[in-house]
C-alpha positions as CSV (number, residue, x, y, z in Angstrom):
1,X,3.0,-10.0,13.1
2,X,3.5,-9.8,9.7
3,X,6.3,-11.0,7.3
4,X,7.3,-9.5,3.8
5,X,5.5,-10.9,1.1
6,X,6.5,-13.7,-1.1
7,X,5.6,-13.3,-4.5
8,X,5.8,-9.2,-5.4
9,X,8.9,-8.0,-7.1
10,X,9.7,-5.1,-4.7
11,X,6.2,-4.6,-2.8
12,X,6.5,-5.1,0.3
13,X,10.0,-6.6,0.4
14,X,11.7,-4.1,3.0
15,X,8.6,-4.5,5.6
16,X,8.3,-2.7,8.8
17,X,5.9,-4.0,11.5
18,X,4.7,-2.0,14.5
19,X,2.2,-3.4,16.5
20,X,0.7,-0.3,17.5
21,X,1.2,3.2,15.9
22,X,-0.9,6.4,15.6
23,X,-0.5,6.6,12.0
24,X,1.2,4.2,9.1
25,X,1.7,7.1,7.0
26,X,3.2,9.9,9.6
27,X,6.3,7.0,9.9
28,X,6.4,6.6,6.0
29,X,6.3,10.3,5.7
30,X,9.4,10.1,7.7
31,X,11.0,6.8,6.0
32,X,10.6,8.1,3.0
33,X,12.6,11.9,3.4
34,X,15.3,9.0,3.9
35,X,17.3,8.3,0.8
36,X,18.4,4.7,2.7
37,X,14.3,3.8,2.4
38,X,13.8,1.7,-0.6
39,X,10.9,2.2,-3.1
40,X,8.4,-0.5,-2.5
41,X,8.9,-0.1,1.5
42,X,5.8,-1.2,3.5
43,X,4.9,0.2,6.8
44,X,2.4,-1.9,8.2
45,X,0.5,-2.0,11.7
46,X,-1.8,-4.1,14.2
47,X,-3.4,-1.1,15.6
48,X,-3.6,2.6,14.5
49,X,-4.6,4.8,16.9
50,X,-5.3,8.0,14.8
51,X,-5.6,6.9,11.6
52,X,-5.4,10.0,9.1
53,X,-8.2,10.2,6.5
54,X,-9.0,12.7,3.4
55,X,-9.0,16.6,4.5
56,X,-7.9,15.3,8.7
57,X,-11.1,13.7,8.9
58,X,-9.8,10.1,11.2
59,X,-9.9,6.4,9.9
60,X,-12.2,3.6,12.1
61,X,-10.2,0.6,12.7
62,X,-10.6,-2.4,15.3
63,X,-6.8,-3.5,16.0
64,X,-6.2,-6.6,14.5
65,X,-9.5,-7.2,12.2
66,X,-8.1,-5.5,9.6
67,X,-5.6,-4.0,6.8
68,X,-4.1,-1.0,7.5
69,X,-1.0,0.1,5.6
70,X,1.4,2.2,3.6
71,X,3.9,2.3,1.3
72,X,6.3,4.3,0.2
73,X,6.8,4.7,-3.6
74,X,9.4,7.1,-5.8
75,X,7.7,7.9,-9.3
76,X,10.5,10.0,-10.7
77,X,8.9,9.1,-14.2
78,X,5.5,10.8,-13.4
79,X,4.9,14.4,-13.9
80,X,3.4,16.3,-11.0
81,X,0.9,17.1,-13.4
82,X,-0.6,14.1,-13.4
83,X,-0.5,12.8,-9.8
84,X,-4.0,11.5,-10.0
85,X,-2.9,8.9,-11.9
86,X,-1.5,7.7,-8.1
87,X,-5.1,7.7,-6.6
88,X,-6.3,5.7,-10.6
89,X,-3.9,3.2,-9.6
90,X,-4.4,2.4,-5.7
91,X,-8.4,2.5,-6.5
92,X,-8.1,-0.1,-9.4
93,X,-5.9,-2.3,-7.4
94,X,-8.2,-2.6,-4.5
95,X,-11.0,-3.0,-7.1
96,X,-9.2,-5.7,-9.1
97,X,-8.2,-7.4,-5.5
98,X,-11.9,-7.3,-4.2
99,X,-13.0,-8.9,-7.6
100,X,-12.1,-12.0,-6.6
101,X,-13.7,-12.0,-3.0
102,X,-16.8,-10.1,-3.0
103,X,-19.9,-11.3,-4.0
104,X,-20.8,-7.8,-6.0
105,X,-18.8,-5.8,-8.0
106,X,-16.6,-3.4,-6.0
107,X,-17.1,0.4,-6.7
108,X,-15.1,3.8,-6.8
109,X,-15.9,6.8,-5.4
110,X,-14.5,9.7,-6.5
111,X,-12.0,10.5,-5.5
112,X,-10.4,7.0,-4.3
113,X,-13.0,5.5,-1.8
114,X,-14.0,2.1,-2.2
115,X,-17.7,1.2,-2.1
116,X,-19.0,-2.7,-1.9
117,X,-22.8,-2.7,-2.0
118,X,-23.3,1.1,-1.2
119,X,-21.2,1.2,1.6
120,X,-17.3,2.1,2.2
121,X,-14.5,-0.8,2.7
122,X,-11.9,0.8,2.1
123,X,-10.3,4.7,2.2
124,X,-7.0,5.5,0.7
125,X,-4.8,8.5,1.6
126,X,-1.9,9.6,-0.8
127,X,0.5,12.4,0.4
128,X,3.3,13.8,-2.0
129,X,7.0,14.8,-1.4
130,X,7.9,16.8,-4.6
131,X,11.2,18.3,-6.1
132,X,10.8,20.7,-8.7
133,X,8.3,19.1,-11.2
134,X,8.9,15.5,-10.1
135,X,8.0,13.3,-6.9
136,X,10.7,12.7,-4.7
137,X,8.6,10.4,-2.7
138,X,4.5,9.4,-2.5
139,X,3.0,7.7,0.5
140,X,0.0,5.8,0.1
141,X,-2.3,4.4,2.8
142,X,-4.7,2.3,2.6
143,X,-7.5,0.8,5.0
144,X,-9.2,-2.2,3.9
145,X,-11.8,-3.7,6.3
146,X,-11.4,-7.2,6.5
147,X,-12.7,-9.3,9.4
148,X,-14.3,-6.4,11.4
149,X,-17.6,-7.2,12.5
150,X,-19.2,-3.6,13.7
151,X,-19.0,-0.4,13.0
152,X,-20.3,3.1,14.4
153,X,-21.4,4.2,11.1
154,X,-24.0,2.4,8.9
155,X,-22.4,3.0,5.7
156,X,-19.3,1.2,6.8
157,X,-18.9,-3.0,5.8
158,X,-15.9,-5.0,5.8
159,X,-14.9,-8.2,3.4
160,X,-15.9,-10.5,6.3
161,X,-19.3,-9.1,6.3
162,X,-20.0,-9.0,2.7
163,X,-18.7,-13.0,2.6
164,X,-20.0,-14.4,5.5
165,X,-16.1,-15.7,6.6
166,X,-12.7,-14.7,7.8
167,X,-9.8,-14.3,6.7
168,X,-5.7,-14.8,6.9
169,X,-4.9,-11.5,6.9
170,X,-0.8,-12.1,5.8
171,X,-2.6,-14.2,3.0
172,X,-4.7,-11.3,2.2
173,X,-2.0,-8.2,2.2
174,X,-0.1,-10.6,-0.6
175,X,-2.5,-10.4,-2.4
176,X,-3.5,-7.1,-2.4
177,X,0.3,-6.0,-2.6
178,X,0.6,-7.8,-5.9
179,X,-2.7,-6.4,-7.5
180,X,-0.8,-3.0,-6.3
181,X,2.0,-3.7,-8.4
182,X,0.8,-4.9,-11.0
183,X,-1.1,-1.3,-11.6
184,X,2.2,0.6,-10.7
185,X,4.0,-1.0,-13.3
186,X,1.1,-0.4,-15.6
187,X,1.7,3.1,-14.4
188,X,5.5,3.3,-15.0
189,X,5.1,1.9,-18.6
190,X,2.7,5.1,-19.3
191,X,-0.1,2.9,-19.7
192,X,-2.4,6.1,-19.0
193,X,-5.1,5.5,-21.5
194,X,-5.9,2.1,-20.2
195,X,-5.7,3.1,-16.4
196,X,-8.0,6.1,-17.1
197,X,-10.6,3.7,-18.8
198,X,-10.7,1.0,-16.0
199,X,-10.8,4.0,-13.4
200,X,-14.0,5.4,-15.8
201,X,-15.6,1.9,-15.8
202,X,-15.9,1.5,-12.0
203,X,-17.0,4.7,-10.8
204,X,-19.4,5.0,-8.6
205,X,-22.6,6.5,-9.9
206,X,-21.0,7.5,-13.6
207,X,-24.0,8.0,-16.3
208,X,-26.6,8.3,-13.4
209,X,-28.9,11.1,-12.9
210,X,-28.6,12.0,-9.8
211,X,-28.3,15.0,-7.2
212,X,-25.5,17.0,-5.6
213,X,-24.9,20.1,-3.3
214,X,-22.6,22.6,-4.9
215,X,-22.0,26.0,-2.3
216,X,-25.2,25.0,-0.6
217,X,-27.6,24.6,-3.3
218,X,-28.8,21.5,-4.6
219,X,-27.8,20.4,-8.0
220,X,-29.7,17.8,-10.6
221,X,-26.8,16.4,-12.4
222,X,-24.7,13.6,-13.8
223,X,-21.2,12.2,-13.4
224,X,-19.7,11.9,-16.6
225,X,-15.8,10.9,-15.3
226,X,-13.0,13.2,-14.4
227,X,-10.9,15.8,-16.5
228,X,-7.2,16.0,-17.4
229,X,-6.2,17.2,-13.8
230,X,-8.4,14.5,-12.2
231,X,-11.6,16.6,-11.3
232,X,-14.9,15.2,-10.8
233,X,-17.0,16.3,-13.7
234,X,-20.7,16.7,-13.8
235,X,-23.2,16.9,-16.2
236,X,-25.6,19.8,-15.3
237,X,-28.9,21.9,-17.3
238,X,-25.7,24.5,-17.9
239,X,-23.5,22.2,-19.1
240,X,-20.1,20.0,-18.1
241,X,-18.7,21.3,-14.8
242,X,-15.5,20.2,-13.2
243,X,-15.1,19.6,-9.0
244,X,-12.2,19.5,-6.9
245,X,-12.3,18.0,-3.3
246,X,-14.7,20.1,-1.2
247,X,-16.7,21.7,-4.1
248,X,-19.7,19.1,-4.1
249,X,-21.1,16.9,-2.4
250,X,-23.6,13.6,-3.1
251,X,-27.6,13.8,-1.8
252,X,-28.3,9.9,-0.7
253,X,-32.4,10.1,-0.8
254,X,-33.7,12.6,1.3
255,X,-31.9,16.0,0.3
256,X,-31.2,17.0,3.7
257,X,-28.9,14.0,3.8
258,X,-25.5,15.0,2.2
259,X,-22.7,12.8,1.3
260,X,-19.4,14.5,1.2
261,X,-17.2,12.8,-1.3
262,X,-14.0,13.8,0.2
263,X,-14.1,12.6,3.4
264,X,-13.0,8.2,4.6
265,X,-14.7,7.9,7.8
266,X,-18.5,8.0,6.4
């Protein structure tokens, strides 16, 4: 059971607990075509059933070990143009949130997956109601391993396993819900610049030569950040390229082993 945080503005303060759901952000899909829901609403769960990941691909979570929520924004102020700025924002505050747990610095992979010593801890899932040119309503979910133990992937860890401890996990959403706000205000005061810098200094494998898989060829390259719309862009022997989600994909040592960026349950 949770309760609605103590120390956020508007995160979080109209909070609805289930204890067991198939998906956090089907029913904030559904809140949110509400004009009653509030901004700031959080939907929050014990145990999703069929968690919904990047491109349908499912979300891995043991009930009760761990963070898995959404809420329900309404940026009127941001263009539709620049809705990346959405996945900038949830990335960094995870980021700046794990900052202060884990014992190595917490990473981003394009496009918003969270990476703490190679391996994923958290997936994020943003899905858009729009009106015209503006956002009517945005729901973002995130998954945040916290006290899970085991996994049925390898690349998977959890805060827990990375600290050698458990955690309160009410003590830990408030803390992650203010980190949260804090960048969405950063957001609504068009700090853009600034977002798109941190976003640039924590992503995974920026400035690295390293190899990819573009339309089934491999591909000697190097991430050098993301363009206007929020595209990966890579360094290649024919010059800067730009990716959307599903164009490339990372080679992890042996090139037969291929890391698709898009997908959450890696």
């Amino acid at each position: 059971m949770y309760t609605a945080p103590v120390a956020t503005l508007f995160l979080g303060k109209n909070l609805v607990f289930v204890p067991e759901c198939q998906s956090t952000n089907s029913l904030a899909l559904q809140l949110a075509q509400q004009v009653s829901t509030p901004e700031g609403t959080l939907i929050i769960t014990e145990n999703q059933t069929a968690g919904r990941g990047q491109r349908g691909n499912s979300w891995e979570t043991e009930p009760g070990m761990n963070l898995t929520f959404t809420v329900v924004f309404r940026p009127g102020f941001l263009s539709v143009t620049d809705q990346f700025y959405l996945n900038i924002i949830t990335s960094l505050a995870v980021r700046d949130y794990l900052k202060s747990h884990a014992p190595e610095p917490a990473l981003i992979k394009w496009p918003n997956d969270i990476l703490v010593g190679g391996k994923k801890i958290c997936g994020i899932l943003i899905e858009n109601q729009i009106q015209g040119s503006r956002f009517s309503g945005v729901v973002v979910g995130v998954g945040l391993n916290i006290n899970q133990q085991k996994f049925t992937v390898e690349t998977a860890t959890s805060l827990s396993l990375v600290t050698s401890r458990s955690f309160d996990l009410q003590k830990e959403l408030e803390k992650l819900l203010l980190h949260l706000e804090a960048r969405y205000l950063q957001l609504k005061t068009s700090k853009f610049g600034d977002l798109k810098s941190d976003y640039l200094s924590n992503l995974y494998w920026r400035n690295e030569p390293r190899t990819f898989v573009v339309d089934g060829n491999v591909l000697p390259g190097m991430i050098t950040g993301i363009d206007e719309v929020g595209r990966l862009t890579v360094k290649t022997e024919h010059g800067v390229r730009a990716f959307g989600v599903k164009e490339i994909g990372y080679v992890h040592g042996p090139q037969t082993t291929v890391d698709r960026l898009w997908t959450m349950d890696e």
